[in-house]
N, C-alpha and C positions, 0 to 999 in steps of 0.2 A: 316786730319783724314783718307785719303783714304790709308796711308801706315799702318795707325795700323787696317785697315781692312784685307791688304792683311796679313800682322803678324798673326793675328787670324786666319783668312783662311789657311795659310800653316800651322801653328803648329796644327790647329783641324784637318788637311788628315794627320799628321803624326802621330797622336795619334791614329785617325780612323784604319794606316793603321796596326800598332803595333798589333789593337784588332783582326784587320779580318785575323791576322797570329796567331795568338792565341799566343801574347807576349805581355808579361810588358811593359809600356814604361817608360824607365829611362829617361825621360827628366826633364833639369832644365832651368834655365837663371841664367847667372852670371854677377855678378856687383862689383867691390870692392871697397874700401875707395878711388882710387884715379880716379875713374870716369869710369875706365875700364868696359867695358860689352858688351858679346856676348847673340846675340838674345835667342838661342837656342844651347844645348848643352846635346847628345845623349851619354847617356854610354850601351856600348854592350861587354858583356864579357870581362870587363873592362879595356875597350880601350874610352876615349873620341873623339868622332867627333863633332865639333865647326858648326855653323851655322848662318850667317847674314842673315836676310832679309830684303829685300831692293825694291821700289816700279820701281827705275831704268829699263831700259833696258839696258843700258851701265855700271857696275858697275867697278866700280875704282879698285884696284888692292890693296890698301892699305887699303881697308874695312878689311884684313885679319890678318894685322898685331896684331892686339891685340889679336889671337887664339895663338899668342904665351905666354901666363900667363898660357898656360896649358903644359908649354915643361918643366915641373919643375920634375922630379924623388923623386917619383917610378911614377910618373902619364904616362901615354902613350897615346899619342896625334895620333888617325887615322886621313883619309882625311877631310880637312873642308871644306865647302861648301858657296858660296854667292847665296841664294835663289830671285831669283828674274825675270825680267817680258824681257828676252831676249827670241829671239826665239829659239835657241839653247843648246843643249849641250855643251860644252866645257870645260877650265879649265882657270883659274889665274895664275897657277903654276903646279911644280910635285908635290905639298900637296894641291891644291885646287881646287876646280870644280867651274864652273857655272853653275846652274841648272834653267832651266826653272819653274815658279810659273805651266804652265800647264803640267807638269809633276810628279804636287805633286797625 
């Protein structure tokens, strides 16, 4: 239970942080028929940025691969992100970050 607390916890400071900019928040969750789904999924100017969250400090590198069901035209896929409990900044790739949970 305690990763679908951090889930709830990151996605209520992104929504938070949307308002205290005085913007909409385009966010969804995607799921498809064939089990596919990312956590979190930001449209800005529409451009889609993907988003896992994940209770990890170490997150695996292939948490990402399913941001690619959004590389499909005219859709435009910005950077994705693996949200989760590392200490650092960093990245997975040139399209993916790691972002610390105390950074939300």
């Amino acid at each position: 239970m305690s990763g679908t607390l951090v889930e709830n916890y990151v996605i209520s400071e992104i929504i938070k942080s949307y308002h205290n900019s005085g913007l909409e928040p385009y966010i969804y969750y995607y799921r498809d028929k064939d089990g596919k789904e990312i956590d979190i999924v930001m449209e800005r100017d529409g451009i889609l940025y993907p988003a896992e969250i994940k209770k990890t400090a170490m997150p695996d590198k292939r948490l990402t691969r399913v941001f690619n069901v959004l590389d499909k035209p005219p859709i435009q896929r910005g950077i994705g992100a693996v949200i989760c409990m590392s200490d650092k900044l960093s990245a997975c790739d040139s399209n993916n970050l790691i972002v610390p949970v105390g950074m939300m």
